[in-house]
VOLOMI-372479 format. One record per atom (N, C-alpha, C): x, y, z. Coordinates in steps of 0.05 Angstrom, whole numbers, plus 5000, padded with zeros to 4 digits. Atoms other than C-alpha are relative to their C-alpha. Example, Ala and Ser with C-alpha at 12.3 -4.5 7.8 and 13.67 -1.06 7.14 Angstrom:
! residues 2
501849765000;524649105156;501850245000;498449764999;527349795143;498550225014;
END
This chain:
! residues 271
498050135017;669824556976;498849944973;501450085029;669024516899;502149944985;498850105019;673724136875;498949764978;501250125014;672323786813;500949734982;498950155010;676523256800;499049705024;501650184983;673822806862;498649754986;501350155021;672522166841;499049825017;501450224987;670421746902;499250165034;500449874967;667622066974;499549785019;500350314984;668221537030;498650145027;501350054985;663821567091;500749865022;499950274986;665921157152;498850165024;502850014981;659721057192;497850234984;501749875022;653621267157;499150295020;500649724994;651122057161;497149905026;502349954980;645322247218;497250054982;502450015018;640422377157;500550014975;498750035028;639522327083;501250284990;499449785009;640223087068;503949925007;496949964990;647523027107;501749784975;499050175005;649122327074;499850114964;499949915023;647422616997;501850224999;497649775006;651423347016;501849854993;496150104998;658222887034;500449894977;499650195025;657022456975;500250124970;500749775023;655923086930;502250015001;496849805012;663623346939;501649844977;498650225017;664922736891;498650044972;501749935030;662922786815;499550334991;500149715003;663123526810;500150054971;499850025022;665223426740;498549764982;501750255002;659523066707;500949874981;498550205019;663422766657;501449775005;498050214986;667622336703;498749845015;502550164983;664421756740;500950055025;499549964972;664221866816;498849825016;501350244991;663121356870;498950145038;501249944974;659521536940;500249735025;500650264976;661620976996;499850065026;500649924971;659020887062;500549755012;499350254980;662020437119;498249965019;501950034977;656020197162;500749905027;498650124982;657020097228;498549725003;502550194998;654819397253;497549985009;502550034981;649619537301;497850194982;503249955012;645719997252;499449734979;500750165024;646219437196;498849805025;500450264979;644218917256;496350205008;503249885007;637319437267;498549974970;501550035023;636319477203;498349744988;500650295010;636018687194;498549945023;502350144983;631418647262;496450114989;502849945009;626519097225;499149904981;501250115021;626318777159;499049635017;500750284994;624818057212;498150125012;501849934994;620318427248;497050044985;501450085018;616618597190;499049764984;501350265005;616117947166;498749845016;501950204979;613117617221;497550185012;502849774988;608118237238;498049914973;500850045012;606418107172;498049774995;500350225000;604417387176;498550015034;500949974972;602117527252;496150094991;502249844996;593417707258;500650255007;498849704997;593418427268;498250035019;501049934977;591318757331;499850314998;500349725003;587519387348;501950135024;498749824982;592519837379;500650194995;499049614990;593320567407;502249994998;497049784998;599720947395;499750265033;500349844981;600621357466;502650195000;497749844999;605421977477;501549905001;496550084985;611221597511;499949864982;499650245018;610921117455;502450064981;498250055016;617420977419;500049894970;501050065025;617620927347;501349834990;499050274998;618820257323;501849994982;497750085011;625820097310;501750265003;499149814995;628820747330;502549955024;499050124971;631120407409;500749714989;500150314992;633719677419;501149935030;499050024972;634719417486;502749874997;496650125007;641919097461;501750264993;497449775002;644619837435;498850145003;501349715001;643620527443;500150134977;500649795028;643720717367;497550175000;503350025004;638421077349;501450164965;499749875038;638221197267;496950084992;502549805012;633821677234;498949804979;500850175022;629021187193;500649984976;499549905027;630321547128;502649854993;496850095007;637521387136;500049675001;500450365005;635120597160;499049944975;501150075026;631020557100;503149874981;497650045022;638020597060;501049825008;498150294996;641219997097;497249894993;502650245012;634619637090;499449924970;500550105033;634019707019;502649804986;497350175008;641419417010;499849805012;500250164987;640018937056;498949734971;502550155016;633218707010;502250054967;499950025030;636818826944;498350194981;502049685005;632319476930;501950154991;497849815013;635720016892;499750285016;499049654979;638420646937;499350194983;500049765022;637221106878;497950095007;502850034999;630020946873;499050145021;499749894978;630620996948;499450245010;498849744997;633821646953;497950194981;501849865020;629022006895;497850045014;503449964981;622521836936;500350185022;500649874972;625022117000;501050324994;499449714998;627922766971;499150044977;503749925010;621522796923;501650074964;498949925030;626322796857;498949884976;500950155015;622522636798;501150034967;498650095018;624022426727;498249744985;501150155003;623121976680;500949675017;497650204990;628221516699;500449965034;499549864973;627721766779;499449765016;501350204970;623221126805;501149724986;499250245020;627320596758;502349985017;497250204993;632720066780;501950204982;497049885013;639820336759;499849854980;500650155029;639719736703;497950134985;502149935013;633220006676;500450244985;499849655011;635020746678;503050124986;497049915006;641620626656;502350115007;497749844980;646420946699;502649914988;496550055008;654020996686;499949915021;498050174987;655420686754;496949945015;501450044991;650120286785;500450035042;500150054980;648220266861;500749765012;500050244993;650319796914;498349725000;501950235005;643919426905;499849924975;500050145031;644119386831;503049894992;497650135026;651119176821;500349775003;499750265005;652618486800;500549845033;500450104976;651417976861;503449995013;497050004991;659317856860;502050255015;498849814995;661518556867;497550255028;500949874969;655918836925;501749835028;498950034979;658318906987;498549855020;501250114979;656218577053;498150285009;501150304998;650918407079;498350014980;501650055021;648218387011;500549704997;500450325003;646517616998;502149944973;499650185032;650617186936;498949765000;501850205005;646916586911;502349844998;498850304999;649315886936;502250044979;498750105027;654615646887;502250174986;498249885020;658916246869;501550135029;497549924984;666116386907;502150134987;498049715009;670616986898;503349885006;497250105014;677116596865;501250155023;497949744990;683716906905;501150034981;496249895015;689717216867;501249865006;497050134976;694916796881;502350124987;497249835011;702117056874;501249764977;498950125018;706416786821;501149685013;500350274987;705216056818;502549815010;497450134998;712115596829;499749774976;500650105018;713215086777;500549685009;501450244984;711014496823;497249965002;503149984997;703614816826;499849964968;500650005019;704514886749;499649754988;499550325012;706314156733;498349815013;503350054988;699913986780;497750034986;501349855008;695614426746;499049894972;500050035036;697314306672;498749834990;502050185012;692413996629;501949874967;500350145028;693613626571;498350104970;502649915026;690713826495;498649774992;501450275009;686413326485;498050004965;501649975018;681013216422;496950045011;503249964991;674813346463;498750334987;501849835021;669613796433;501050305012;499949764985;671414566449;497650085021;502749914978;667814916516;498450244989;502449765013;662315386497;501750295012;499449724986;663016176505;499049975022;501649854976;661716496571;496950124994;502549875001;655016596582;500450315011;498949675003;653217356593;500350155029;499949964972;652717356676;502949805002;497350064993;659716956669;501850164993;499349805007;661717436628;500850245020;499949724983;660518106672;501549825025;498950214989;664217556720;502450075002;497850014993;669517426698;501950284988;498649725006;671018156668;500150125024;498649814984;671018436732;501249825021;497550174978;675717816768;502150154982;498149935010;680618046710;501050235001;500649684988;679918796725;502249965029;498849914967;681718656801;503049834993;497350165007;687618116775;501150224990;498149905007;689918606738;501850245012;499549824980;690419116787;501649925017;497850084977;693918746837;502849884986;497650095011;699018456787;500650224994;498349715006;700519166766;501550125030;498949954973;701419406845;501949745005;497550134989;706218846854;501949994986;497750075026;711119016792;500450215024;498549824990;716719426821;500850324981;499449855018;716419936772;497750345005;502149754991;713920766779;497849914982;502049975026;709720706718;497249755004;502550145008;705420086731;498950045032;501450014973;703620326815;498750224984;501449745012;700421016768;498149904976;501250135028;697820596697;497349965012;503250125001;690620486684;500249764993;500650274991;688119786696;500149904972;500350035020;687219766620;503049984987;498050125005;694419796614;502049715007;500350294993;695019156642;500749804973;501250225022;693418816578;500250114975;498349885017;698119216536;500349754980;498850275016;699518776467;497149854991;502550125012;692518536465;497050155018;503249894992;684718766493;498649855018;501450164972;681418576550;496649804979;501150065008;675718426509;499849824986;499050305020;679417886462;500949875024;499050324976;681617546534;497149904999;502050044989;674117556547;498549724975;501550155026;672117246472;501049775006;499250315000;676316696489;501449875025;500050084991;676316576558;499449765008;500050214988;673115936564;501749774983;497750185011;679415606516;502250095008;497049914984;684615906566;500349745018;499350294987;685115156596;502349955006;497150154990;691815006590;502050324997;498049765005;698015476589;501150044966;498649975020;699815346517;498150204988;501749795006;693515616505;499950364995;499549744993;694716236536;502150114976;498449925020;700916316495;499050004977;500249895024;698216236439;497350164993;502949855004;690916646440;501650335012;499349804998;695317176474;502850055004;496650015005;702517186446;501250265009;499049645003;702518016438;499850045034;500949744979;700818116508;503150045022;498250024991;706818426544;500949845023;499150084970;707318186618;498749734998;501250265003;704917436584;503249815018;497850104992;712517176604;499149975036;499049874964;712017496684;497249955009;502750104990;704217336687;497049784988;501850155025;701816866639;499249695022;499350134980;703416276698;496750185026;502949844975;698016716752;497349974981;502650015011;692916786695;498849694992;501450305013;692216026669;499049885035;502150164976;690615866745;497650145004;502249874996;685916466753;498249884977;501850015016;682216256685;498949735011;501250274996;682515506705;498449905020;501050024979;679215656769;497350184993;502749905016;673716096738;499049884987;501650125021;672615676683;498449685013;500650254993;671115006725;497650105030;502849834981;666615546775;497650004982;503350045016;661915686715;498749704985;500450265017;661814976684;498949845023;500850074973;659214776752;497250145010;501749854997;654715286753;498350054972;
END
């Protein structure tokens, strides 16, 4: 198959080795101009090996070390567990282990299929990549069981508020000093909460045009990037109206965004 428009290859349950798990992930990006995404659904019991070898290793580590023989019948450690019968090809554990640790799969992936470069043994941030790996992308947007640090919770969507939550909600303009910009990890933040907000407020208009629109049409009338400049003075709703008068669907979603902002903005001011 060579089609070239492929823009995401999904995986459910990871390949038997890396060669297999790089072919499947190849039918995606064909056209290198277009970004392409490679996902893999782990099952639990390899991600549950993978996390007994990275404890194992830590405590072997920290253990005196002992002289011991390897004998024929000997099983190679972490291959068997007496709780499942998986057995995963290391190579391929390596790749949950590194996501596990926060290690970059690239990196990973380069050493074991000997690809070199300059860029070949560098973090995705470093080497620049158009779409980083599960281990390099922002702590908010990796997947499980990648760790997030204490203190930061993934807002919901809520549907269009009622105007009982609004008259709860609503702040007052007061004369207190303006809140600072977003710093630049609230930033990459809260640009991609507004991304997925906007996505799901487009899938719930009843209309052909906005279940097909790019996410960027969302925010028709004004720039995602002028919500971002002046996210942390989206406080109240008048606000909103007036920092973003032009933007079309402000009437039908302007009500969803002053709670989304006001719940972001009192996450980083906390943080």
């Amino acid at each position: 198959m060579n089609v070239r428009i492929i823009t995401d290859s999904i995986n459910l349950g990871i390949p038997d080795t890396i060669k297999v798990l790089v072919q499947q992930n190849g039918h995606a990006g064909r056209d290198l101009k277009m970004n392409a995404r490679g996902w893999t659904y782990v099952e639990p019991a390899v991600v549950a090996l993978a996390q007994e070898d990275i404890e194992e290793g830590a405590s072997q580590s920290q253990a005196p070390k002992k002289n011991t023989k390897a004998t024929k019948n000997s099983t190679p450690q972490g291959l068997t567990n007496s709780k499942s019968k998986h057995v995963v090809d290391e190579k391929v554990k390596a790749i949950v282990k590194a996501h596990i640790q926060g290690l970059c799969i690239i990196v990973k992936l380069n050493r074991f299929l000997r690809n070199v470069g300059d860029t070949a043994h560098l973090p995705c941030e470093v080497a620049k990549r158009r779409l980083p790996c599960s281990s390099c992308e922002p702590f908010w947007n990796a997947p499980y069981p990648a760790p997030m640090p204490p203190g930061y919770v993934v807002v919901p969507i809520l549907e269009t508020p009622t105007a009982n939550d609004l008259d709860n909600k609503r702040q007052k303009i007061t004369t207190a000093p303006l809140p600072t910009p977003l710093v630049k990890k609230h930033r990459l933040h809260a640009e991609e909460m507004l991304k997925y907000f906007a996505e799901q407020r487009l899938l719930a208009k009843d209309t052909a045009h906005s279940h097909y629109a790019p996410v960027l049409d969302f925010w028709c009338g004004v720039n995602l990037q002028v919500v971002l400049d002046n996210f942390h003075l989206l406080c109240t709703r008048e606000t909103i109206n007036l920092v973003l008068g032009n933007w079309i669907y402000l009437e039908k979603d302007g009500d969803a965004l002053f709670l989304l902002a006001e719940g972001l903005n009192a996450q980083y001011e906390a943080n």
